[in-house]
N, C-alpha and C positions, 0 to 999 in steps of 0.2 A: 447731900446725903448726910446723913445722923454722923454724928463725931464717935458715939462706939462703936458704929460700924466701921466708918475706918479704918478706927484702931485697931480693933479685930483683924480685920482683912491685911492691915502692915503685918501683925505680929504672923496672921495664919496661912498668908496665901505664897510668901516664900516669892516672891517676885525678883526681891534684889539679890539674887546667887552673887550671889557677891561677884657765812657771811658775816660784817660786822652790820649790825644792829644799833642804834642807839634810842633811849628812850624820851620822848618828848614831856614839856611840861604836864602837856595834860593826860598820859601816859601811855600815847599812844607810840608802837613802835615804825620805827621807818628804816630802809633797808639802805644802809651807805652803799656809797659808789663802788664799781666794781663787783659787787655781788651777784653771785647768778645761782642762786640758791631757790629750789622750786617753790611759788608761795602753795602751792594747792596745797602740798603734804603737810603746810603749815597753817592753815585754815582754821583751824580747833584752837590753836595758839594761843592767839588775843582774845579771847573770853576766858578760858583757863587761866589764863596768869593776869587778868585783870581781877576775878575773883579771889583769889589766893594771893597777891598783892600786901592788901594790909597787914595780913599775918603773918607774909612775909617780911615785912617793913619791921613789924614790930618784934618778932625774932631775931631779925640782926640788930634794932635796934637796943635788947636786953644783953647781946653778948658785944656789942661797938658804943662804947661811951661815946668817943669824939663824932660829933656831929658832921665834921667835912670826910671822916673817913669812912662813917657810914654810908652817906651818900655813895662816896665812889664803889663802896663793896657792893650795895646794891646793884647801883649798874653794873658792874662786872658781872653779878651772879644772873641779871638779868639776859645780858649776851650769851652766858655758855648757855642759860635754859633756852633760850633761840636757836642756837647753832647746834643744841643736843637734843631739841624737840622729837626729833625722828628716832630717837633710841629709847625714849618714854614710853611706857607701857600704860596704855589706856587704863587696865584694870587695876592699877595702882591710884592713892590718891595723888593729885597734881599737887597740893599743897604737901604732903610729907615728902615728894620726889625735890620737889623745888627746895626743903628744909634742910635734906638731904646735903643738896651742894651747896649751899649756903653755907654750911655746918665745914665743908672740907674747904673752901674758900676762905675761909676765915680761919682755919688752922694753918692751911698754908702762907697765908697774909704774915699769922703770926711768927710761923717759924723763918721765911723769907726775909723779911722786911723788919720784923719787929716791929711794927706798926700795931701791932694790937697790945691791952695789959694781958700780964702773966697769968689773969686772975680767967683768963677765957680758955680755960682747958678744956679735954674731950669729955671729960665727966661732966664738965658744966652744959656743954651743947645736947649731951648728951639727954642730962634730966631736961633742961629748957623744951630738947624735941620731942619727950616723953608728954610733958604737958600742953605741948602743942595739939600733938596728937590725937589727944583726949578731949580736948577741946574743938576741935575739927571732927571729932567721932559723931559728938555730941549735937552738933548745927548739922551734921549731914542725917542723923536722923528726923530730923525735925522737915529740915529741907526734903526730905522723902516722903514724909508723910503727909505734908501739904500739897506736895506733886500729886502722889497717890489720893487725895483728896480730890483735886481738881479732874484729875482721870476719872474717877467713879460719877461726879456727878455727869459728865457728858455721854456717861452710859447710856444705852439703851433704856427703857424701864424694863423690858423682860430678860436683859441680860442682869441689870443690876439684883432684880430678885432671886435671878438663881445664884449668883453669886451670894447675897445676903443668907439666903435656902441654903446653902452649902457650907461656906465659912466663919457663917456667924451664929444661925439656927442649929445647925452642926446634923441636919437633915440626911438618913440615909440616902445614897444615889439612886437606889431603887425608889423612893417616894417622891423624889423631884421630878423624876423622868417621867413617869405616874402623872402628875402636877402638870407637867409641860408638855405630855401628850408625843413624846419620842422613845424614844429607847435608851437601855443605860449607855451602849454603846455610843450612841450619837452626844448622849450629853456628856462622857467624858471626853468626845472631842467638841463640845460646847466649852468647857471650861479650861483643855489646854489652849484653845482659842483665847479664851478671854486673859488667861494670864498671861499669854504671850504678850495680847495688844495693851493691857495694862504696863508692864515691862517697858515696852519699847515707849509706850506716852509718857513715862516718868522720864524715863532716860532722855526726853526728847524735850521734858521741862527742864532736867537738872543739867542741858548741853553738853552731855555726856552719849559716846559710843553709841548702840545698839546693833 
């Protein structure tokens, strides 16, 4: 499907309403001994935090100079986001939740232990998770609109043109329905049909809820 049309339909169609664990080298997690921690509820888990990962690496990385203490902060931050998976709110981003306690992990390291410099205060984690932020806003738009890309072209052809007819042509509902040979009624539940199953195909590219 055309790239303005698309874009169009991202901007127009409103879709996106908005145990001990250790981590292995190649970063897969495995469940130590003694654990009896349900996996089902944790299914979502390993894809979430393998994506969210690098930016997570490189946010402790920017507030943990020493290289063997970041390591260990990592893993630490990496077990409580394991063993506190179940109080994660889907509709939150994974990566600002995971920044989150990385952020209180690494104050408390510092007030604890004195292992971190003086120079990793809350203001500083503070701005660092502001421009995280902003930077993960920004690839999840893009990330969204490729999904919703790939979504439209495995359309239909007659559902993609009233979609086109509608959000992009900006076509009265009475002249499509004209067009398509239904009623208005029927084509407004045409089209909360189609947003619905657009919604749910992104979500279901970007391994996210629905």
């Amino acid at each position: 499907m055309a790239g303005w049309l698309v874009h169009e339909l991202f901007v127009k169609l409103g879709v996106f309403l908005t145990e001990k664990v250790f981590l292995s080298e190649n970063g897969a997690f495995c469940q130590g001994e003694g654990d009896n921690f349900p996996m089902s509820n944790r299914d979502p888990f390993l894809p979430l935090f393998l994506a969210a990962q690098p930016d997570l690496r490189a946010f402790i990385g920017a507030a943990v100079r020493d290289p063997v203490t970041r390591e260990d902060v990592f893993q630490e931050v990496a077990m409580i986001l394991w063993k506190k998976f179940e109080s994660y709110d889907p509709s939150r981003s994974f990566g600002a939740w995971a920044r989150g306690v990385a952020a209180k992990k690494i104050l408390e390291d510092r007030r604890l232990r004195a292992r971190l410099p003086e120079t990793c205060t809350p203001e500083t984690l503070e701005a660092l998770s502001r421009g995280f932020a902003q930077e993960e806003a920004e690839a999840s738009v893009q990330d969204r609109e490729k999904a919703l890309n790939f979504c439209l072209e495995i359309l239909p052809e007659r559902s993609a043109s009233i979609l086109e007819a509608r959000y992009y042509q900006e076509q009265p509902v009475e002249v499509i329905a004209l067009n398509a040979r239904i009623s208005t009624e029927a084509l407004y539940q045409v089209l909360s049909r189609l947003r619905k199953q657009l919604r749910e195909c992104v979500q279901r590219r970007l391994g996210l809820p629905y």
